[in-house]
C-alpha positions in Angstrom: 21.5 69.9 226.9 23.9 67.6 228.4 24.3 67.5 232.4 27.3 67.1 234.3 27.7 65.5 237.5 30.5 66.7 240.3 30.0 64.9 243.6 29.8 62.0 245.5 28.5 58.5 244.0 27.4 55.0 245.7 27.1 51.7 244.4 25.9 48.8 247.1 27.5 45.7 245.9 27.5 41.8 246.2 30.5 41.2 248.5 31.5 38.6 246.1 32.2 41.3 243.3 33.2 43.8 246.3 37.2 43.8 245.4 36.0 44.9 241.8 33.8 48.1 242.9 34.9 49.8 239.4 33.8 46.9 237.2 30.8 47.1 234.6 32.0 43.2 234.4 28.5 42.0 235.5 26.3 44.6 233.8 28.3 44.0 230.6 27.4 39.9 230.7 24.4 40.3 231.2 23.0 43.6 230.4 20.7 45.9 232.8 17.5 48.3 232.1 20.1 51.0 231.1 22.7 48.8 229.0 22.7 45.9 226.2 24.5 43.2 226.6 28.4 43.5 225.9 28.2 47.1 227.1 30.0 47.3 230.5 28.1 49.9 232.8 28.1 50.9 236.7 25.0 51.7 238.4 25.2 54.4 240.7 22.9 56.5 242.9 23.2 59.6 244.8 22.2 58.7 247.7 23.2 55.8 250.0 19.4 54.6 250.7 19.1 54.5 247.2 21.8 52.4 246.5 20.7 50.0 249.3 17.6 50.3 247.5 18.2 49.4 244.0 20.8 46.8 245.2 18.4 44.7 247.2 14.7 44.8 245.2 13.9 41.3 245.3 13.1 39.5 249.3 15.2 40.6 252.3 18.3 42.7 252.9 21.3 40.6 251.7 24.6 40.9 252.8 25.5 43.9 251.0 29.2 46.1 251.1 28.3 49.6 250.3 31.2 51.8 248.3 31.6 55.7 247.5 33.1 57.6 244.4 33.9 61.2 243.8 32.8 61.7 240.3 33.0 64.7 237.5 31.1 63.6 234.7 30.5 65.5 231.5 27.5 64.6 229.2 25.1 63.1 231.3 21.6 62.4 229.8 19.1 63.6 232.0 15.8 61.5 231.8 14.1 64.2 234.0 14.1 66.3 231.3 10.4 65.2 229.1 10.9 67.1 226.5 14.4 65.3 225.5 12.9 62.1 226.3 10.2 62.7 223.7 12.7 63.7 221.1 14.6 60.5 221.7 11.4 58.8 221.4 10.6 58.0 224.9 9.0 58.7 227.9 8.7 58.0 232.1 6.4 55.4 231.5 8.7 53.7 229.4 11.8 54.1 231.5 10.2 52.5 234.5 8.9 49.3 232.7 8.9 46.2 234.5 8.9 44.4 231.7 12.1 44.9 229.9 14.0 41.9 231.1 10.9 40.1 229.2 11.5 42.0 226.3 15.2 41.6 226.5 14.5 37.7 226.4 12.3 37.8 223.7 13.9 40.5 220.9 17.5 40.3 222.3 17.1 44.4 223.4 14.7 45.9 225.2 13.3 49.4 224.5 15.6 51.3 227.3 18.8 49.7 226.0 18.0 50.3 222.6 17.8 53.8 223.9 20.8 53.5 226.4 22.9 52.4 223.2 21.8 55.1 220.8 22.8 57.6 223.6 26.6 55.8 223.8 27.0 56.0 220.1 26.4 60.4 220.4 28.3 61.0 223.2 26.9 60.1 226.5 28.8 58.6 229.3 25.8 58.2 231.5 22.4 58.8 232.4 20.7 60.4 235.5 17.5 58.9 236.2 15.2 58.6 238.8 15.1 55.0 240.9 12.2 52.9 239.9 12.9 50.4 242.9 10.3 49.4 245.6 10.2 52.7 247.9 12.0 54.6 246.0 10.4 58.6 245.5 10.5 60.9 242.5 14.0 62.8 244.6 15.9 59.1 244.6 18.1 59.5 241.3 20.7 57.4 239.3 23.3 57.9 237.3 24.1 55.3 235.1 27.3 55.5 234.0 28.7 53.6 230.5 32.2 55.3 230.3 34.1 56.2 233.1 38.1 56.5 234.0 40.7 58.2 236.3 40.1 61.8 234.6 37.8 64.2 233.3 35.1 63.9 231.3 34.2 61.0 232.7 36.3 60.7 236.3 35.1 58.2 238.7 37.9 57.7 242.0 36.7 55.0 244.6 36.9 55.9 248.0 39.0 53.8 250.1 41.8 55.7 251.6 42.6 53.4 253.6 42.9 50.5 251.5 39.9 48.2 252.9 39.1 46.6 249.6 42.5 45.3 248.9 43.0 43.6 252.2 
């Protein structure tokens, strides 16, 4: 049974890309463990750690600008859920393999986009999984959004009230 998601989101970016906090630009050009190539996406976690964590997995801390979203999403996959997973044809251990860059090179799709794409094409605007980055515990969760706009079901509003990104 589809989720959905009311509350606050964060995303820690690159401060190059900072000024485009609501672009899937870079995920779409290059694709991620949740999205194929040519499909724009926005990672997102619940938490702020989390977001610091899955933004910086590789050596030290980089410069990083952290951002916030209020979101209301309707049909969200959850991945916490086995007994969907199964039915979808995968599991945990499959979700958290470090080797689908690997298989991306080699087959042009790896196993979780194959599966992020499938759940696009019936529906799905996102997917709530747990954070496999360094440090990360079974309570850190993503959402991984695909489709997302300025209203419901899939509204996504960056914080910045007082206009910090545009200066």
């Amino acid at each position: 049974m589809p989720l959905r998601y009311d509350g606050k989101l964060y995303r820690a970016l690159n401060p190059i890309h900072a000024r485009e906090p609501l672009s899937g630009l870079g995920a779409e050009i290059y694709g991620g463990r949740f999205n194929p190539k040519g499909v724009p996406a926005l990672y997102t976690s619940l938490s702020v750690m989390t977001a610091l964590r899955e933004a910086n997995q590789v050596g030290n801390l980089q410069p990083t600008t952290l951002v916030a979203y209020e979101a209301e999403i309707e049909n969200i996959f959850d991945c916490s859920d086995e007994t969907a997973l199964a039915a979808k044809g995968m599991d945990v251990s499959l979700l958290a393999g470090a080797t689908w860059r690997d298989e991306m090179k080699a087959t042009g799709e790896a196993k979780t986009q194959g599966f992020a794409r499938h759940l696009i094409s019936i529906g799905y605007n996102g997917l709530l999984v747990r954070s496999f980055a360094a440090g990360a515990t079974h309570a850190d969760k993503n959402l991984v959004l695909w489709k997302w706009a300025d209203n419901p079901p899939a509204r996504l509003i960056l914080i910045d009230d007082e206009h910090r990104l545009s200066r």
